[in-house]
C-alpha positions as CSV (number, residue, x, y, z in Angstrom):
1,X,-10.4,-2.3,117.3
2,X,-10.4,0.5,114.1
3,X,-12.2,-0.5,111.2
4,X,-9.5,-0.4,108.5
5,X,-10.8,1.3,105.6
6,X,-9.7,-0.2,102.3
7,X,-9.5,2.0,99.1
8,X,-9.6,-0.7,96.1
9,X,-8.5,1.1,92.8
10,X,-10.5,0.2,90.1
11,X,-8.6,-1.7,87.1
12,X,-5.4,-3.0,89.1
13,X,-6.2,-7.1,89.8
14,X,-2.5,-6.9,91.4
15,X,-4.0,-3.8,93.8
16,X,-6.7,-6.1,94.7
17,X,-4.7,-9.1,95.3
18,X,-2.9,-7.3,97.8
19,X,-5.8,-5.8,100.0
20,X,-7.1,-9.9,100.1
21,X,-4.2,-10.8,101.1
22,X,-3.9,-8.2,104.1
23,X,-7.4,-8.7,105.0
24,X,-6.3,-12.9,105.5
25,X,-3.4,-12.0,107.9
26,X,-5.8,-9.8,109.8
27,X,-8.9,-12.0,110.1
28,X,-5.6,-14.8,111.2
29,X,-4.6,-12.8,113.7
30,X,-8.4,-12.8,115.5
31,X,-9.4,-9.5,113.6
32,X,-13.1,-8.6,114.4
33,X,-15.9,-8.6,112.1
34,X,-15.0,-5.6,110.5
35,X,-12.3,-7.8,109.3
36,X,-14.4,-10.7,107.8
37,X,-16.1,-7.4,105.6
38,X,-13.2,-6.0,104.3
39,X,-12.1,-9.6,103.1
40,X,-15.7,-9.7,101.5
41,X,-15.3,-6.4,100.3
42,X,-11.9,-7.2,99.1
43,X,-12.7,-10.4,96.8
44,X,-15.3,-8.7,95.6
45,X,-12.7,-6.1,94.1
46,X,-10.6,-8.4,92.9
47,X,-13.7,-10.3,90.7
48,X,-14.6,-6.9,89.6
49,X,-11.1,-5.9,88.5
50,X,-10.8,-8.9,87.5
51,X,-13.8,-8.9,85.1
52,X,-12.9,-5.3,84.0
53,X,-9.8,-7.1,83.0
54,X,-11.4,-9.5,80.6
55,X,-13.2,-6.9,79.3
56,X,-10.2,-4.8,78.7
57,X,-8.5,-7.6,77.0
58,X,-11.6,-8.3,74.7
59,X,-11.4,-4.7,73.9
60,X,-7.9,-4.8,73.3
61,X,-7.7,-7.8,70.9
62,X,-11.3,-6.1,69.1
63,X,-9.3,-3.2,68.6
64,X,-6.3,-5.2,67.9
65,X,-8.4,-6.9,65.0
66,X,-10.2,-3.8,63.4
67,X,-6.7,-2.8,63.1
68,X,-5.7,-5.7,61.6
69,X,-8.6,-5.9,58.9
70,X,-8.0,-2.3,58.4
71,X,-4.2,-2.7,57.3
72,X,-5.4,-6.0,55.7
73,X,-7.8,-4.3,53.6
74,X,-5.6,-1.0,52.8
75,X,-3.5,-3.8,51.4
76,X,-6.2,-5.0,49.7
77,X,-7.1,-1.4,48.4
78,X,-3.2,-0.7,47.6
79,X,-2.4,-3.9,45.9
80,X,-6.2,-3.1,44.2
81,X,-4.8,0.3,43.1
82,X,-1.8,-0.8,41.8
83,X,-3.1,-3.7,39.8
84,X,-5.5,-1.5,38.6
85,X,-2.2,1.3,38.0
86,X,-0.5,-2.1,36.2
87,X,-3.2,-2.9,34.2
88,X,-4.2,1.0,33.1
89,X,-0.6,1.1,32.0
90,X,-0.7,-2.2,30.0
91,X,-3.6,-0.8,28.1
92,X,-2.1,2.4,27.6
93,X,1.1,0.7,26.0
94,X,-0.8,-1.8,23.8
95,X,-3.3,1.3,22.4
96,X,0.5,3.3,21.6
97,X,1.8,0.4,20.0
98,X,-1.6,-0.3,17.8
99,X,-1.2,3.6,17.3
100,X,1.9,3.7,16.1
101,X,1.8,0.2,14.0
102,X,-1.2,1.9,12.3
103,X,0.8,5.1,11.5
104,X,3.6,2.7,10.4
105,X,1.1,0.8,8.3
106,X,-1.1,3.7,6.8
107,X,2.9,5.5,6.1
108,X,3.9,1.9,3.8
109,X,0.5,2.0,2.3
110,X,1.0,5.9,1.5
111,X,4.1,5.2,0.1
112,X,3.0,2.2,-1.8
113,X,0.2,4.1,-3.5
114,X,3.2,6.6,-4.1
115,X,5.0,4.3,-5.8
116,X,2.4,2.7,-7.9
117,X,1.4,6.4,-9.1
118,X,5.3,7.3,-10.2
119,X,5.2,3.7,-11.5
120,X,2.4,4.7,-13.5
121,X,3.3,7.9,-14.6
122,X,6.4,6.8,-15.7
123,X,4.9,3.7,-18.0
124,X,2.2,6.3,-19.4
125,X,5.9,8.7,-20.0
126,X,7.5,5.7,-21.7
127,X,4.6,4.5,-23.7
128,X,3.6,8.4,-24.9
129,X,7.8,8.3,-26.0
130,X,7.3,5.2,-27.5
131,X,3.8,6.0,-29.4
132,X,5.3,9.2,-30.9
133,X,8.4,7.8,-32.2
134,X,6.4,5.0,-33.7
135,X,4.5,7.7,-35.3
136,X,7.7,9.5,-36.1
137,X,8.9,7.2,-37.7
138,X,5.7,6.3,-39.8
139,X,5.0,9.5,-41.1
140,X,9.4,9.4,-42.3
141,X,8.4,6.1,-43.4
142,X,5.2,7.2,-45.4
143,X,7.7,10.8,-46.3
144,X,10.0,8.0,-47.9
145,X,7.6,6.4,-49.6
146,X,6.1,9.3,-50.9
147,X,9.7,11.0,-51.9
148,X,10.4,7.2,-53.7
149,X,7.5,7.2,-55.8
150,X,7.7,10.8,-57.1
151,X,11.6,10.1,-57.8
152,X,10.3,6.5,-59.3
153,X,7.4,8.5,-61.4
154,X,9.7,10.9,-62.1
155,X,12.6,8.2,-63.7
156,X,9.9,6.6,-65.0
157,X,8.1,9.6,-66.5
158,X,11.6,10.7,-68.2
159,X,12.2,7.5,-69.2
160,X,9.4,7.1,-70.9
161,X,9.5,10.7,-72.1
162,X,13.2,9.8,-73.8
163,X,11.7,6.2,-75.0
164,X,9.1,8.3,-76.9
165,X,11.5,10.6,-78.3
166,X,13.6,7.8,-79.7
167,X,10.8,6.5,-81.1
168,X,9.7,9.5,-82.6
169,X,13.2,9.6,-83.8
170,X,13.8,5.9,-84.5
171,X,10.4,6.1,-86.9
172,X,10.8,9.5,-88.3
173,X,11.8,8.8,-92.1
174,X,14.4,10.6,-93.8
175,X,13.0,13.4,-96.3
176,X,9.8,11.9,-97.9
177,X,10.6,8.2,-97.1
178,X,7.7,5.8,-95.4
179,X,7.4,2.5,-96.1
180,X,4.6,1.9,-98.3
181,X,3.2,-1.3,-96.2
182,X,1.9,1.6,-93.6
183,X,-0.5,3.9,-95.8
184,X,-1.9,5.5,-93.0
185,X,1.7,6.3,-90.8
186,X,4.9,7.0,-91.9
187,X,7.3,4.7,-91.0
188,X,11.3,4.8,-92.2
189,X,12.1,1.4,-94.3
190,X,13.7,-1.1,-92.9
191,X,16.5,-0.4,-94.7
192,X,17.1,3.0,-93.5
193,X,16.1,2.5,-89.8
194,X,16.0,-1.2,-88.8
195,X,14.0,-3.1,-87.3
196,X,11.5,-1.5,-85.3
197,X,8.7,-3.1,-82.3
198,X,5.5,-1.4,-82.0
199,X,7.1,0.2,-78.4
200,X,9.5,1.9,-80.9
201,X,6.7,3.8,-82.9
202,X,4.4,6.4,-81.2
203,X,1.3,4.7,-83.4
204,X,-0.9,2.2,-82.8
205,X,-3.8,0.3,-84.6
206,X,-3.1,1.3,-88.0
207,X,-3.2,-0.5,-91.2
208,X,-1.0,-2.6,-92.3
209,X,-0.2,-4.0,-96.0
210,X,1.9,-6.8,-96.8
211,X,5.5,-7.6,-96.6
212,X,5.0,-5.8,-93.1
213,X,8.8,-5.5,-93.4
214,X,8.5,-4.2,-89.4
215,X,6.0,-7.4,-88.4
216,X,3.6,-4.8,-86.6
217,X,0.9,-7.0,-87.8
218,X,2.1,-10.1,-86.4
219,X,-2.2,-11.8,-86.4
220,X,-2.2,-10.8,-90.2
221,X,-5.2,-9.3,-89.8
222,X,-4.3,-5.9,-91.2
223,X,-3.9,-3.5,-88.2
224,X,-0.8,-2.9,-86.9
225,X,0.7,-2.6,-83.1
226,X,-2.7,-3.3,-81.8
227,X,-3.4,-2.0,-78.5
């Protein structure tokens, strides 16, 4: 009988399944030994494919898993990034709002000081204004003053002025008549001028004899319109 030749291909359990089963119906139908090796042969195959196949399959789910933890931890790495994106942005919005509530507080505070310093000037105006009408208005007061007493002196000056003329006038005697009683003055009689007060005579302490018609000497002690 030919020895059959079997060519197993390496990888293919199904190939291998096969050839075992051909070798059965030969070695069933009184094959020789050449028969009996090629069934050896061919379940030998089959174990190797069929370990090659495990191994394949171990490979395949390793490879499977490395992918797996690879997208898992590109996840990671993205969800990582964007966290990081998220909070990099949070930062950045809470350092722009503290920026611009500090502009917003140094710009109330400017205008504040701003305020205080028109404030101020304009007190300072108004209390300037306020001083120099106050003093306005002392020196008119004091110019007042001044103008009334020199038109009082001067009233008073005159009238005293035309109260010493009248008495000048009031005492003056007619032609070569005094009143004996006055030795030392000449006064008019009482007869010719009335009766006179010491304000209406321009003399004083003279001596006086008795009647003292006039009462100049109103002590009796003999001088007249003391002063």
């Amino acid at each position: 009988m030919p020895v059959h030749r079997f060519a197993l291909p390496s990888r293919r359990p199904a190939a291998a399944l096969a050839i075992i089963a051909c070798a059965l119906l030969m070695t069933g139908c009184g094959g020789d030994a050449n028969a009996e090796k090629a069934l050896t042969a061919a379940s030998a195959a089959a174990t190797d494919a069929a370990e090659e196949t495990e191994v394949e399959r171990q490979a395949a789910e390793e490879e499977a898993a490395r992918i797996e933890a690879e997208r898992e931890a590109a996840e990671e790495e993205a969800a990582r990034a964007e966290a990081e994106r998220v909070e990099a942005e949070r930062v950045a919005a809470e350092e722009e709002a503290a920026r611009v509530e500090a502009e917003r507080k140094a710009a109330e505070e400017a205008a504040r000081v701003e305020a205080e310093r028109k404030a101020a000037e304009e007190a300072a105006r108004i209390e300037a204004e306020a001083a120099a009408r106050k003093e306005a208005e002392r020196k008119a007061a004091e110019d007042a003053a001044r103008k009334d007493a020199e038109r009082k002196a001067a009233e008073d000056a005159a009238r005293k002025e035309a109260e010493r003329k009248a008495a000048e006038a009031a005492a003056k005697p007619a032609a070569g008549s005094c009143d004996p009683s006055y030795p030392d003055v000449c006064i008019a009689p009482k007869s010719e001028v009335g009766d006179l007060n010491c304000p209406d005579v321009p003399h004083k302490n003279f001596r006086v004899k008795q009647p003292d018609p006039h009462g100049f000497d109103r002590d009796k002690d003999g001088v007249g319109c003391q002063s």
